[in-house]
PyMOL Python script that loads the backbone (N, CA, C, O; Angstrom):
from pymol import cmd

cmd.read_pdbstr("""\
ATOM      1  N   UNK A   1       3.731   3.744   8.129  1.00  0.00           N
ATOM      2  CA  UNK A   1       2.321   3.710   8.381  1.00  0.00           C
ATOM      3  C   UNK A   1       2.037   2.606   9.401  1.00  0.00           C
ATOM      4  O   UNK A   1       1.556   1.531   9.044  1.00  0.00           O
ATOM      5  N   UNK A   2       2.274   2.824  10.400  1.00  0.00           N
ATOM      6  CA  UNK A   2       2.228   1.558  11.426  1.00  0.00           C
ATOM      7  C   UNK A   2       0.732   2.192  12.190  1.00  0.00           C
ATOM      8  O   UNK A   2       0.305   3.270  11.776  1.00  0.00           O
ATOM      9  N   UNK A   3       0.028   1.500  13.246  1.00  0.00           N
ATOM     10  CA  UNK A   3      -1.129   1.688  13.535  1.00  0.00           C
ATOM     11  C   UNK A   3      -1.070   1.738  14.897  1.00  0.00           C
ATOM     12  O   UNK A   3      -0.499   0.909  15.607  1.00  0.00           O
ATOM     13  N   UNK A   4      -1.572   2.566  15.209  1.00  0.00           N
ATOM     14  CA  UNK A   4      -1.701   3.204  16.666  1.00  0.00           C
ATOM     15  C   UNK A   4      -3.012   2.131  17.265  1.00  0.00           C
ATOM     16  O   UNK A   4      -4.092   1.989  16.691  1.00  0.00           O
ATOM     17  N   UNK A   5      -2.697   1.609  18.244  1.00  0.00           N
ATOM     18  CA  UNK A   5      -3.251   1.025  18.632  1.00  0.00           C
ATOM     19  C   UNK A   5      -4.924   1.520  19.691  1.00  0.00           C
ATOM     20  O   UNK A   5      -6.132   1.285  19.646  1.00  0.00           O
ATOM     21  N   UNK A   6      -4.096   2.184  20.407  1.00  0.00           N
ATOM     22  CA  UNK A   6      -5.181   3.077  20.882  1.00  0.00           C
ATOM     23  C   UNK A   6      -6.331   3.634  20.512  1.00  0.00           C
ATOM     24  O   UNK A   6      -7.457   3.746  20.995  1.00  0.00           O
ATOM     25  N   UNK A   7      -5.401   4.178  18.868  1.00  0.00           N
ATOM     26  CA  UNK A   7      -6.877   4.682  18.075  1.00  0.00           C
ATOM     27  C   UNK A   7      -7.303   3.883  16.552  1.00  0.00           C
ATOM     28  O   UNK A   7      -7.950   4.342  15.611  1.00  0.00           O
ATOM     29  N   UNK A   8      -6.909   3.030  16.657  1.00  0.00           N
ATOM     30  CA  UNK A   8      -6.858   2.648  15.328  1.00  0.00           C
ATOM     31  C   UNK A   8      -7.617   1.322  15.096  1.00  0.00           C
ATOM     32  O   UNK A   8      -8.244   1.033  14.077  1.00  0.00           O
ATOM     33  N   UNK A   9      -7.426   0.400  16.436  1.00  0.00           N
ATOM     34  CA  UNK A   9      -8.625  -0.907  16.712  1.00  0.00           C
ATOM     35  C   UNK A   9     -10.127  -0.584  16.661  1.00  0.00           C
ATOM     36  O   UNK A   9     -10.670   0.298  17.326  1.00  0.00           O
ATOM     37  N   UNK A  10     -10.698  -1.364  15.834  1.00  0.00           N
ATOM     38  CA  UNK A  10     -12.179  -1.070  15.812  1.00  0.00           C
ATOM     39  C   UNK A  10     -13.124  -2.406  15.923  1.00  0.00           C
ATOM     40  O   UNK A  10     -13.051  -3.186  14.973  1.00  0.00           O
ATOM     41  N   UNK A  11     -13.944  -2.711  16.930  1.00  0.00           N
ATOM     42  CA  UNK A  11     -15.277  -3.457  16.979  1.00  0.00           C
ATOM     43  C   UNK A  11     -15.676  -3.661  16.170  1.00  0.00           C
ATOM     44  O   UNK A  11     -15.952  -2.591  15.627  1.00  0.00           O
ATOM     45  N   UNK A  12     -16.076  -4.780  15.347  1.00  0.00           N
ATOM     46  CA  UNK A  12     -17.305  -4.868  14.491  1.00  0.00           C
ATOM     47  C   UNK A  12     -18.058  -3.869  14.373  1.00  0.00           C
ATOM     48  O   UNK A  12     -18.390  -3.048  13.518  1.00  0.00           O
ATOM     49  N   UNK A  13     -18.373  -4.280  16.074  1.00  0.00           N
ATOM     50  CA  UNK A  13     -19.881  -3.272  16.593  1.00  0.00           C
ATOM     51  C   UNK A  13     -20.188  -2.122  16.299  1.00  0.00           C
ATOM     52  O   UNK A  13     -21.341  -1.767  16.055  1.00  0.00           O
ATOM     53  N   UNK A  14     -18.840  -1.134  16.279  1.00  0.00           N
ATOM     54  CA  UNK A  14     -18.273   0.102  16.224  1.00  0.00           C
ATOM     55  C   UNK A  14     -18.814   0.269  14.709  1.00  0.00           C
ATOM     56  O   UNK A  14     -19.862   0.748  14.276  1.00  0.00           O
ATOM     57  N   UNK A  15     -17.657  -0.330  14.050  1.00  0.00           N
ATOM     58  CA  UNK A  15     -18.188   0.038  12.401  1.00  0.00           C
ATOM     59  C   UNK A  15     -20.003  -0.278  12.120  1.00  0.00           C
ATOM     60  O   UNK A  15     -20.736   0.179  11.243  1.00  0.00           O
ATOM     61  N   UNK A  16     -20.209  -0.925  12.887  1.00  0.00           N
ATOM     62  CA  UNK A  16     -21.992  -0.955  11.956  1.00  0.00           C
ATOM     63  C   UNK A  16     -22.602   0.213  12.188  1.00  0.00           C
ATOM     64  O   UNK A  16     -23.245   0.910  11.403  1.00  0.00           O
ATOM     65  N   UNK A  17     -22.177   0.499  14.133  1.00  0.00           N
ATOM     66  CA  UNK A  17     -23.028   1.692  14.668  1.00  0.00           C
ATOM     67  C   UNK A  17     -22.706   2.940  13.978  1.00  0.00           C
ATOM     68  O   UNK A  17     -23.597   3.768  13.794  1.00  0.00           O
ATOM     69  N   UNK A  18     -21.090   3.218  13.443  1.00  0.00           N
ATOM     70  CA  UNK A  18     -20.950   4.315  12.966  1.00  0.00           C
ATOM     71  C   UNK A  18     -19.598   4.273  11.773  1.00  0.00           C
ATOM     72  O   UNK A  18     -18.480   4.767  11.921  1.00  0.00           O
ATOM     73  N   UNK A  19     -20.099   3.563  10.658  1.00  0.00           N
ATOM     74  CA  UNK A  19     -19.597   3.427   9.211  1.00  0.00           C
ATOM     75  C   UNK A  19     -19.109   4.794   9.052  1.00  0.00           C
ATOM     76  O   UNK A  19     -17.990   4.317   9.237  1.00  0.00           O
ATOM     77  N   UNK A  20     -18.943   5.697   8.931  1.00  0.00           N
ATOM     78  CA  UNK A  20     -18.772   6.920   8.601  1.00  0.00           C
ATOM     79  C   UNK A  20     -17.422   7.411   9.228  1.00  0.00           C
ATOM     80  O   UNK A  20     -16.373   7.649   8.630  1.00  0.00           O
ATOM     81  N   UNK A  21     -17.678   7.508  10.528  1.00  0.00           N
ATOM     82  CA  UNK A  21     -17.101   7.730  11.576  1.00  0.00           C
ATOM     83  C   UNK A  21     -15.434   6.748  11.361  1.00  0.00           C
ATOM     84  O   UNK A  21     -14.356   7.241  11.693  1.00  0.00           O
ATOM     85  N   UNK A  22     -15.543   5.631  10.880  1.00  0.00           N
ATOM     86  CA  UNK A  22     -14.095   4.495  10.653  1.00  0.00           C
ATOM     87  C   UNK A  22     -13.855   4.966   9.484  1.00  0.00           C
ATOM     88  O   UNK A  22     -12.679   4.769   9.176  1.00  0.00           O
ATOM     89  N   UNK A  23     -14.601   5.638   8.490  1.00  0.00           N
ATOM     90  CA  UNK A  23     -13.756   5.685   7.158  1.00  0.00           C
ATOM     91  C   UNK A  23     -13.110   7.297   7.370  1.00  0.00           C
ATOM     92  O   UNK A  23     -11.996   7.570   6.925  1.00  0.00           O
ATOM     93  N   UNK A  24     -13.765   8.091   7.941  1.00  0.00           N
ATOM     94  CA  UNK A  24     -13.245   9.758   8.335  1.00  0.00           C
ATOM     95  C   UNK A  24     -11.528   9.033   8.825  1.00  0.00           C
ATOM     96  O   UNK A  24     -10.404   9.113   8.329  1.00  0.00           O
ATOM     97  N   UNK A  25     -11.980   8.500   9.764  1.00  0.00           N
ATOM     98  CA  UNK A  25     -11.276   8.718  10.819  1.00  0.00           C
ATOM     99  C   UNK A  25      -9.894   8.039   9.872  1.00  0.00           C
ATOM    100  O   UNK A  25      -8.909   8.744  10.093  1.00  0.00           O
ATOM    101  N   UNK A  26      -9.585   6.955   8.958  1.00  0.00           N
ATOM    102  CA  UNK A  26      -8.775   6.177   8.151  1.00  0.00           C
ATOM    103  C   UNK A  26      -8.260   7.413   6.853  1.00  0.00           C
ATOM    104  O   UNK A  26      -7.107   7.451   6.424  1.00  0.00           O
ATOM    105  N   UNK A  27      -9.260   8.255   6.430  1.00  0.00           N
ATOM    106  CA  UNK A  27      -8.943   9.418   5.383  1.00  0.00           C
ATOM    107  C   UNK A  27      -8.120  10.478   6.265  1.00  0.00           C
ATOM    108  O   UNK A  27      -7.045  10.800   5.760  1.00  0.00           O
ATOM    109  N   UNK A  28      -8.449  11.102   7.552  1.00  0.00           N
ATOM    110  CA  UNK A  28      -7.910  11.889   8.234  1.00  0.00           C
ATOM    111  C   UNK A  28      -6.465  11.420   8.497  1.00  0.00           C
ATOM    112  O   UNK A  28      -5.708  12.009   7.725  1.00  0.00           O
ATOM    113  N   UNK A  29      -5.830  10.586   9.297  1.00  0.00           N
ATOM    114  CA  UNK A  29      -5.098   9.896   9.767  1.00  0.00           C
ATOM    115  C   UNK A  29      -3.468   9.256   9.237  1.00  0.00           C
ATOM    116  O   UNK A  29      -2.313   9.178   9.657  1.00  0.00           O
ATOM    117  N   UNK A  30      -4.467   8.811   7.785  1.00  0.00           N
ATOM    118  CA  UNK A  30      -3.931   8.007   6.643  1.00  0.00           C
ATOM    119  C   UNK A  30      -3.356   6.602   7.608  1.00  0.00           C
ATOM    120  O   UNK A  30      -2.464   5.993   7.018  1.00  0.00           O
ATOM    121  N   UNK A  31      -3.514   6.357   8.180  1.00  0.00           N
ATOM    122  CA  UNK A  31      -3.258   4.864   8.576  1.00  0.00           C
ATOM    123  C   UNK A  31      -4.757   3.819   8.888  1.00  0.00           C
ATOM    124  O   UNK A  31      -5.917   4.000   9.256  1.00  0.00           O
ATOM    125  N   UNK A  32      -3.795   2.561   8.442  1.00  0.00           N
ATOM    126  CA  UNK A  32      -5.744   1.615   8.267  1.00  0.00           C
ATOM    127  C   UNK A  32      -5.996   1.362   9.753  1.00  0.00           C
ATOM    128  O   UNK A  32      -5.260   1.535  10.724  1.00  0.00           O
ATOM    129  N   UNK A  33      -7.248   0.902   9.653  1.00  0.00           N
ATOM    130  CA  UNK A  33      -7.975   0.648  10.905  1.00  0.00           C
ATOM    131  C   UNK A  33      -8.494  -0.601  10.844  1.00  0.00           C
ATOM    132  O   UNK A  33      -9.221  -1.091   9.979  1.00  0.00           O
ATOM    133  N   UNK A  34      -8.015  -1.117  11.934  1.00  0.00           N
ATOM    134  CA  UNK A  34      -7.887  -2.736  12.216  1.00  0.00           C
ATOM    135  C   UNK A  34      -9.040  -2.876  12.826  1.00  0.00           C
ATOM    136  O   UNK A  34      -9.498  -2.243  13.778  1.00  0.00           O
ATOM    137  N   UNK A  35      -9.656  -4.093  11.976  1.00  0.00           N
ATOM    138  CA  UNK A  35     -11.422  -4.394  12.586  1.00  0.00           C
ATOM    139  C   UNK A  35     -11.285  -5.838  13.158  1.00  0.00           C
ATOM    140  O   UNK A  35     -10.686  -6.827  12.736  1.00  0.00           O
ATOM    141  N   UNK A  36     -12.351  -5.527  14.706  1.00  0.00           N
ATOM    142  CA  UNK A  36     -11.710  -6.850  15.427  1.00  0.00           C
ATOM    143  C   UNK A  36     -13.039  -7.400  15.841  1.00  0.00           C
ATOM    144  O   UNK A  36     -14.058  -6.709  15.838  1.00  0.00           O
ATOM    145  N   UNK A  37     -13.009  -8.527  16.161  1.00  0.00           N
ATOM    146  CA  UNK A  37     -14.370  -9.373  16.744  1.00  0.00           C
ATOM    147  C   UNK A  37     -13.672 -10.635  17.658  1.00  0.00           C
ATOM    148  O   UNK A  37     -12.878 -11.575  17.622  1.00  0.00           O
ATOM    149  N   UNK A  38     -14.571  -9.918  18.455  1.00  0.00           N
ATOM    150  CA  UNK A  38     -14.085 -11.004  19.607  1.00  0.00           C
ATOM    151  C   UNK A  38     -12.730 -10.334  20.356  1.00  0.00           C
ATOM    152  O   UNK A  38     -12.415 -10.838  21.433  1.00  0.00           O
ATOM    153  N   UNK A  39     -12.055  -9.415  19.926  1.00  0.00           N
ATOM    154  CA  UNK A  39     -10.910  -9.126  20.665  1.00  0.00           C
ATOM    155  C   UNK A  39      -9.769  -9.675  19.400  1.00  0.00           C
ATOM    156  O   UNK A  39      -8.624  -9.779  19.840  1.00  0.00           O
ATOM    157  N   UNK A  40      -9.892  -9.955  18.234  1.00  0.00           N
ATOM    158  CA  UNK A  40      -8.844 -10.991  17.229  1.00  0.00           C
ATOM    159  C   UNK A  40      -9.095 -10.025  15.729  1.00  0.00           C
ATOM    160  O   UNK A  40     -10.125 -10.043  15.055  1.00  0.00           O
ATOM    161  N   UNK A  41      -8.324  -9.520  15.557  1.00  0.00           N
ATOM    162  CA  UNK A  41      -8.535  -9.247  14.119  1.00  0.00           C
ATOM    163  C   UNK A  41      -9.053  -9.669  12.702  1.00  0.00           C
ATOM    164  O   UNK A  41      -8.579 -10.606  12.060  1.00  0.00           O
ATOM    165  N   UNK A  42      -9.853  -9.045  12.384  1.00  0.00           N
ATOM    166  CA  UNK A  42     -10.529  -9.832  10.955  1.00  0.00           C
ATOM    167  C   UNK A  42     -10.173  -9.462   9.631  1.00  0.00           C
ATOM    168  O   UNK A  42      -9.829 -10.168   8.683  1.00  0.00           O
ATOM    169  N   UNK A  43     -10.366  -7.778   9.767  1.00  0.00           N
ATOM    170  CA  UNK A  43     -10.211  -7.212   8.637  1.00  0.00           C
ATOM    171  C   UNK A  43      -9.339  -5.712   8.675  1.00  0.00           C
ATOM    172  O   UNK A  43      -9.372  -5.138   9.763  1.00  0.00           O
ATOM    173  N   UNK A  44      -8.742  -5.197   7.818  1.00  0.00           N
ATOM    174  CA  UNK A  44      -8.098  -3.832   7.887  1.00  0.00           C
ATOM    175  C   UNK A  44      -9.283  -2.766   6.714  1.00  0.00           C
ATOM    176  O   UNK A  44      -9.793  -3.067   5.635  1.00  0.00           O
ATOM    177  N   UNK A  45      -9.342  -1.829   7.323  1.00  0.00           N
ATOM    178  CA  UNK A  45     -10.121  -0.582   6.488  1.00  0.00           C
ATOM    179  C   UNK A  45      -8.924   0.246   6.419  1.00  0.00           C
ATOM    180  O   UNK A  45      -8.160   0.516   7.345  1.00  0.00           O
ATOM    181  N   UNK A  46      -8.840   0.740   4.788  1.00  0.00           N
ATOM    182  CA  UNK A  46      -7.894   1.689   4.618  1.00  0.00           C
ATOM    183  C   UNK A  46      -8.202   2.368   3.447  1.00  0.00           C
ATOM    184  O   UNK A  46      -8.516   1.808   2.397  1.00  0.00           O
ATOM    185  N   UNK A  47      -8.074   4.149   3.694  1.00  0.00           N
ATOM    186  CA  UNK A  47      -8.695   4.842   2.027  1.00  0.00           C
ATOM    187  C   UNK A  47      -8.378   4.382   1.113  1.00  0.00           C
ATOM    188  O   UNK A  47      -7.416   3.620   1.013  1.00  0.00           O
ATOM    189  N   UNK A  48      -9.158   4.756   0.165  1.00  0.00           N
ATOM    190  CA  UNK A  48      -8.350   4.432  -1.113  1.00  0.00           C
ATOM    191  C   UNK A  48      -7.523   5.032  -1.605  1.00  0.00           C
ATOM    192  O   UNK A  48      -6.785   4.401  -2.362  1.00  0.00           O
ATOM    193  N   UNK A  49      -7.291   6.349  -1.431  1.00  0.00           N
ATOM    194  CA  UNK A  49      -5.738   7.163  -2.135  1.00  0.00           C
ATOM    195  C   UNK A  49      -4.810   6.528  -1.388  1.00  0.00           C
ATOM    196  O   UNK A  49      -3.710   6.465  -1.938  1.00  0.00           O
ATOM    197  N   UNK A  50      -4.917   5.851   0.088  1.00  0.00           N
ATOM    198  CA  UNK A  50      -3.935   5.689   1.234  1.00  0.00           C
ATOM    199  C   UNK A  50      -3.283   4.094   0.390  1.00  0.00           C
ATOM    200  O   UNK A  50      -2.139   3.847   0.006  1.00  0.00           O
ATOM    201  N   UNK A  51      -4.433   3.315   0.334  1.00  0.00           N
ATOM    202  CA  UNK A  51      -4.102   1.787  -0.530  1.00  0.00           C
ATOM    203  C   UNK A  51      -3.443   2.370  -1.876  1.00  0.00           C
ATOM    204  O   UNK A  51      -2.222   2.405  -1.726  1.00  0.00           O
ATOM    205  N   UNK A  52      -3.893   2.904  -3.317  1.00  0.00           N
ATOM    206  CA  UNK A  52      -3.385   3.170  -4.151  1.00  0.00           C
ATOM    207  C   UNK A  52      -1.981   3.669  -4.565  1.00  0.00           C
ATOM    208  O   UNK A  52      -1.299   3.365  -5.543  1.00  0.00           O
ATOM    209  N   UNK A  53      -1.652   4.845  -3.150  1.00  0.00           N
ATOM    210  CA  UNK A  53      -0.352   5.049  -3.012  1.00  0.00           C
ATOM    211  C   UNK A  53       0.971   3.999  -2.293  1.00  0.00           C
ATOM    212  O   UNK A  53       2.183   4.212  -2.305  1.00  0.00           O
ATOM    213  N   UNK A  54       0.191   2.806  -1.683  1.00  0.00           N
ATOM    214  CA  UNK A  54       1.096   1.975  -1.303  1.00  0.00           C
ATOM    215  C   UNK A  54       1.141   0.986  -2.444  1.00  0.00           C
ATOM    216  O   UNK A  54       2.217   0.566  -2.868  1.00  0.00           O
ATOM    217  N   UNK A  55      -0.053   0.604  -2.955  1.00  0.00           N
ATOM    218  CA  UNK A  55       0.063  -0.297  -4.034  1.00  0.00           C
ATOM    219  C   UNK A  55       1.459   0.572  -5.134  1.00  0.00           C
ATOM    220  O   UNK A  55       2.551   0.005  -5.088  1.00  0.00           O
ATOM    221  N   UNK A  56       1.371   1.785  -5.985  1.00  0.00           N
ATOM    222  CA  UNK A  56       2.204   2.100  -6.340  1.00  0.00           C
ATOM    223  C   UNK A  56       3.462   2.046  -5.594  1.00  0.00           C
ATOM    224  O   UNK A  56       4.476   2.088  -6.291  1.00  0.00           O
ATOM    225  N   UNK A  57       3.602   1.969  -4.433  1.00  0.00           N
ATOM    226  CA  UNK A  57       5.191   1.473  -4.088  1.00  0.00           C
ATOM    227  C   UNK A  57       5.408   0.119  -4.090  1.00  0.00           C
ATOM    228  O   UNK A  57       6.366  -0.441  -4.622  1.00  0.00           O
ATOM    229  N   UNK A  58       4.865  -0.197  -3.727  1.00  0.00           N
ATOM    230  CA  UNK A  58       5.014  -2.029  -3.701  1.00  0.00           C
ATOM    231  C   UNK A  58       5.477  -2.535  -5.682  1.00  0.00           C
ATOM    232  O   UNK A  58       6.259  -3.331  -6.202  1.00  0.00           O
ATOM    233  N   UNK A  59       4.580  -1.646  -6.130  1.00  0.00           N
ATOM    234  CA  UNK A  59       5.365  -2.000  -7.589  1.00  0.00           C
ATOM    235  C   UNK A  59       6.586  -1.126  -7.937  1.00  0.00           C
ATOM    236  O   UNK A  59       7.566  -1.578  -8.529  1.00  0.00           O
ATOM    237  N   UNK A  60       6.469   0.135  -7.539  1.00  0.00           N
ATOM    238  CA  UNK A  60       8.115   0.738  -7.939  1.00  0.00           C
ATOM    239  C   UNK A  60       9.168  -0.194  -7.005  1.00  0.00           C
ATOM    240  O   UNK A  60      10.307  -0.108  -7.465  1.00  0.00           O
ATOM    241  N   UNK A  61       9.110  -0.832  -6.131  1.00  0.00           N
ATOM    242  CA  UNK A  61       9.842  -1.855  -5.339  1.00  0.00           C
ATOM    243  C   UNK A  61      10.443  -2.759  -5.550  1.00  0.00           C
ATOM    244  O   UNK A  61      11.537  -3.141  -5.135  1.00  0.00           O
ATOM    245  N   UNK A  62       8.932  -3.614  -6.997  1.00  0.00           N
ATOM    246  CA  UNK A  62       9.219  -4.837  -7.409  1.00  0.00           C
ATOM    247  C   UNK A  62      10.240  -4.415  -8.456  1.00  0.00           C
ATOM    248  O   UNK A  62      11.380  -4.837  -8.650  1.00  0.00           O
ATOM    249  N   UNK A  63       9.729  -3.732  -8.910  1.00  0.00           N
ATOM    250  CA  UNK A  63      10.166  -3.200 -10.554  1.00  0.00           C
ATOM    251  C   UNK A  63      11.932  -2.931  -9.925  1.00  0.00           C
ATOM    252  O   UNK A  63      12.809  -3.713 -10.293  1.00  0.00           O
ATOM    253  N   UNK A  64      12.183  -2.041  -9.201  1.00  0.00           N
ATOM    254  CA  UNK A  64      13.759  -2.269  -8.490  1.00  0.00           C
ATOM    255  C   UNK A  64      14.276  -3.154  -8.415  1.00  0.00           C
ATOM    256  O   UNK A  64      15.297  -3.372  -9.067  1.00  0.00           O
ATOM    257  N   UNK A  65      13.633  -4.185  -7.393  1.00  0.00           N
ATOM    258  CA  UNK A  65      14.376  -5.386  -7.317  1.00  0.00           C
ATOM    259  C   UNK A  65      14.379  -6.530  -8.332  1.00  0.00           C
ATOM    260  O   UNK A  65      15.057  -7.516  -8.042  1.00  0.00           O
ATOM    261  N   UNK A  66      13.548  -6.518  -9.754  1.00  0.00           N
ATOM    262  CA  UNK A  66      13.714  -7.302 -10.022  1.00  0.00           C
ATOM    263  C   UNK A  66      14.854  -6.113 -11.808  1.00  0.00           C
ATOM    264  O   UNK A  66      15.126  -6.537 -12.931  1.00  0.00           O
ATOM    265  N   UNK A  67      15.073  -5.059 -11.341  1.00  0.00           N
ATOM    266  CA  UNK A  67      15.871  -4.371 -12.253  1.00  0.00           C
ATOM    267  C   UNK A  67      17.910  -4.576 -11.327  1.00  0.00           C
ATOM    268  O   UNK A  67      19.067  -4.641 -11.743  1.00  0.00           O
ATOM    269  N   UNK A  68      17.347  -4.592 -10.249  1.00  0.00           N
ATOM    270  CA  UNK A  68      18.898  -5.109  -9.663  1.00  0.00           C
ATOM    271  C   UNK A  68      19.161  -6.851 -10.036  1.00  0.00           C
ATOM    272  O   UNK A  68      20.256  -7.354 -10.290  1.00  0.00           O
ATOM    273  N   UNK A  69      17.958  -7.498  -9.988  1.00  0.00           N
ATOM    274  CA  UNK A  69      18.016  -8.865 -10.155  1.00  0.00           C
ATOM    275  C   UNK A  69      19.173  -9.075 -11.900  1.00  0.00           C
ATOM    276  O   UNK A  69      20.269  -9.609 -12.068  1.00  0.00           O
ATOM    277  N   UNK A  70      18.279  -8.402 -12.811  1.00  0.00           N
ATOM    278  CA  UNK A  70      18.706  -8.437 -13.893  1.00  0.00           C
ATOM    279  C   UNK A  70      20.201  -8.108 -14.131  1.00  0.00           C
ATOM    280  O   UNK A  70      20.877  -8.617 -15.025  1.00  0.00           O
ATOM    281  N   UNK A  71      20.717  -7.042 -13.074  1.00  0.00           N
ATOM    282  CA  UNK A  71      22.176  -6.249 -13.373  1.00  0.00           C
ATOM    283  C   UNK A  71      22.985  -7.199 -12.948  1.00  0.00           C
ATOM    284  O   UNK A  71      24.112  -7.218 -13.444  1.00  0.00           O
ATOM    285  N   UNK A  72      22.570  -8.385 -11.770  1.00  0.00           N
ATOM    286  CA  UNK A  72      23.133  -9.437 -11.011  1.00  0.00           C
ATOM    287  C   UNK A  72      23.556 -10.678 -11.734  1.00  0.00           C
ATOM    288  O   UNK A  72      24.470 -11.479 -11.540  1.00  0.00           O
ATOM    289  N   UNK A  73      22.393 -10.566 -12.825  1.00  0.00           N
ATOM    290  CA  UNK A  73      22.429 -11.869 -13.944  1.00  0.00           C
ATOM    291  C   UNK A  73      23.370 -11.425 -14.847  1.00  0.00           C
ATOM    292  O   UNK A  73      24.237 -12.250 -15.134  1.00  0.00           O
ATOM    293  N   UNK A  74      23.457  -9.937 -15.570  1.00  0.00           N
ATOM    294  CA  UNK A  74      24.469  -9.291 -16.498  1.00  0.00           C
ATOM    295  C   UNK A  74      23.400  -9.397 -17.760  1.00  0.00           C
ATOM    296  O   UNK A  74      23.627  -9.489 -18.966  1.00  0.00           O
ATOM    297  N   UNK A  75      22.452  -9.361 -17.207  1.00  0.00           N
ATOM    298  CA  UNK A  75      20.529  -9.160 -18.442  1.00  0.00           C
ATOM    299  C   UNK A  75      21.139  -7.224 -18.507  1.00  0.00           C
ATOM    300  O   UNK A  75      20.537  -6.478 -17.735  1.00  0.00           O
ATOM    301  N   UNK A  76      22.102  -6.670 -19.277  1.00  0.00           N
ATOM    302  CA  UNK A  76      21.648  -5.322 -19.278  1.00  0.00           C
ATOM    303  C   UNK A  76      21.520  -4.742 -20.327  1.00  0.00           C
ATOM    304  O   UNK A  76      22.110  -5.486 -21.110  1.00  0.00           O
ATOM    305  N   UNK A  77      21.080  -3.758 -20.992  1.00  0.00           N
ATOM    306  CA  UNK A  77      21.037  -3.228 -22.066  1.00  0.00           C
ATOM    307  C   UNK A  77      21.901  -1.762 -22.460  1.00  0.00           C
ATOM    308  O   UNK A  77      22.125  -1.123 -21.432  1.00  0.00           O
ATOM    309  N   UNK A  78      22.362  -1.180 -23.549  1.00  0.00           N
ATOM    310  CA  UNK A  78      22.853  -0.072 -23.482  1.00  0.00           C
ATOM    311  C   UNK A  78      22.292   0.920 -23.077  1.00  0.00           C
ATOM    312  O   UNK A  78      21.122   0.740 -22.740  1.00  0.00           O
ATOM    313  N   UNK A  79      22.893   2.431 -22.928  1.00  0.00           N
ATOM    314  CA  UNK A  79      21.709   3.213 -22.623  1.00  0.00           C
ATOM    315  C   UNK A  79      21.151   4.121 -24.105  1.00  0.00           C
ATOM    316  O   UNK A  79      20.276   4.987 -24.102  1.00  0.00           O
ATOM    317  N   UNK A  80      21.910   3.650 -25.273  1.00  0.00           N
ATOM    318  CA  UNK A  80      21.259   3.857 -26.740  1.00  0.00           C
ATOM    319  C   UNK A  80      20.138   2.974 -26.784  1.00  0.00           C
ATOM    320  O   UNK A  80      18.943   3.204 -26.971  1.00  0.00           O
ATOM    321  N   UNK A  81      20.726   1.986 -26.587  1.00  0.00           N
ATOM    322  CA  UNK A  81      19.325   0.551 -26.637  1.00  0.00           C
ATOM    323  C   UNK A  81      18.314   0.851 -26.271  1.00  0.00           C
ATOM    324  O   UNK A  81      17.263   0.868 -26.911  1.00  0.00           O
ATOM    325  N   UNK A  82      18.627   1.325 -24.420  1.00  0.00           N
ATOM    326  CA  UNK A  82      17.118   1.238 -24.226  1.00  0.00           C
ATOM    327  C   UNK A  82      16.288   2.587 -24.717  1.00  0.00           C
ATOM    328  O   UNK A  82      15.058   2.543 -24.757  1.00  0.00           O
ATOM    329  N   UNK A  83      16.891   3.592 -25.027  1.00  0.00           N
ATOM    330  CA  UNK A  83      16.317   4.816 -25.858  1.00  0.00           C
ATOM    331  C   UNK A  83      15.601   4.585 -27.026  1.00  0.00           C
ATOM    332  O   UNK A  83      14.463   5.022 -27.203  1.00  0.00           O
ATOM    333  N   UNK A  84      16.428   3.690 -28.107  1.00  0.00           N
ATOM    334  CA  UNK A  84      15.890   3.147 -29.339  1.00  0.00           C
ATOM    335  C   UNK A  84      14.451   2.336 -29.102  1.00  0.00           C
ATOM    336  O   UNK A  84      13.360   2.648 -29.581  1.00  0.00           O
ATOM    337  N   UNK A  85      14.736   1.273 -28.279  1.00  0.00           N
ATOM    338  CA  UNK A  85      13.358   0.521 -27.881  1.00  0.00           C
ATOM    339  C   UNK A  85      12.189   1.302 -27.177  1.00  0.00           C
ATOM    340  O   UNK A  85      11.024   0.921 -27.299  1.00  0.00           O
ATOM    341  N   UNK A  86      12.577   2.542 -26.346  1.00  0.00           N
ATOM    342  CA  UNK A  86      11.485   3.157 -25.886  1.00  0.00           C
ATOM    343  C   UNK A  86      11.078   4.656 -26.632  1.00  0.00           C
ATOM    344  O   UNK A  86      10.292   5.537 -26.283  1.00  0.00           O
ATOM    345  N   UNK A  87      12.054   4.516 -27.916  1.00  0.00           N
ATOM    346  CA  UNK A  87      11.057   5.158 -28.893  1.00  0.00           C
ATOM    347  C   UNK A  87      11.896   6.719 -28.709  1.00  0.00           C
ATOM    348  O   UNK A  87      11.655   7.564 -29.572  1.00  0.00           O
ATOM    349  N   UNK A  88      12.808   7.051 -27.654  1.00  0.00           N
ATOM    350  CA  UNK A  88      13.600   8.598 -27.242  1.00  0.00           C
ATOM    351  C   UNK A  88      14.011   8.756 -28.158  1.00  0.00           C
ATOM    352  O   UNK A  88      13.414   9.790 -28.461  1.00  0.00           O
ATOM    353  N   UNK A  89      14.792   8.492 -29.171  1.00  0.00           N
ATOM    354  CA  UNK A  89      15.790   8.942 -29.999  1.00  0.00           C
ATOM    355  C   UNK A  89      15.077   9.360 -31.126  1.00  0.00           C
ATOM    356  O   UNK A  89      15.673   9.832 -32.094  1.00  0.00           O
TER     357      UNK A  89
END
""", "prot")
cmd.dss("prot")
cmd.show_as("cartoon", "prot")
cmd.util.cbc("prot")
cmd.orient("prot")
């Protein structure tokens, strides 16, 4: 999800004159739209299914690395164990 520059920078100005128009255009697209003043970036606009689905990776990510962290330490459990504790068996 990297941001096209061309179409994806937005004015302040832009968003006041046409609010509508930056959130279409961020739902259509699925990449955020970088809001600038002065020529310098301030803020990013991005949908919310578009944020929600990255937020869910960013935690299946953590949850990985900190499940390799554990295999690194020798923190592991059986695979009866973890069945018993999560109730499978």
């Amino acid at each position: 999800m990297s941001i096209k520059f061309s179409e994806d920078l937005v004015p302040l100005t832009d968003l006041k004159v046409n609010p509508t128009r930056v959130v279409k255009h961020t739902t259509e697209v699925h990449r955020p739209v970088l809001l600038t003043n002065r020529g310098r970036g301030v803020a990013v606009v991005q949908s919310v299914g578009d944020y929600e689905k990255a937020e869910e990776e960013r935690d299946f990510m953590r949850a990985v690395v900190a499940g390799l962290s554990d295999l690194e330490a020798g923190d592991e459990v059986s695979l009866d164990d973890a069945r018993t504790r999560l109730g499978l068996k």
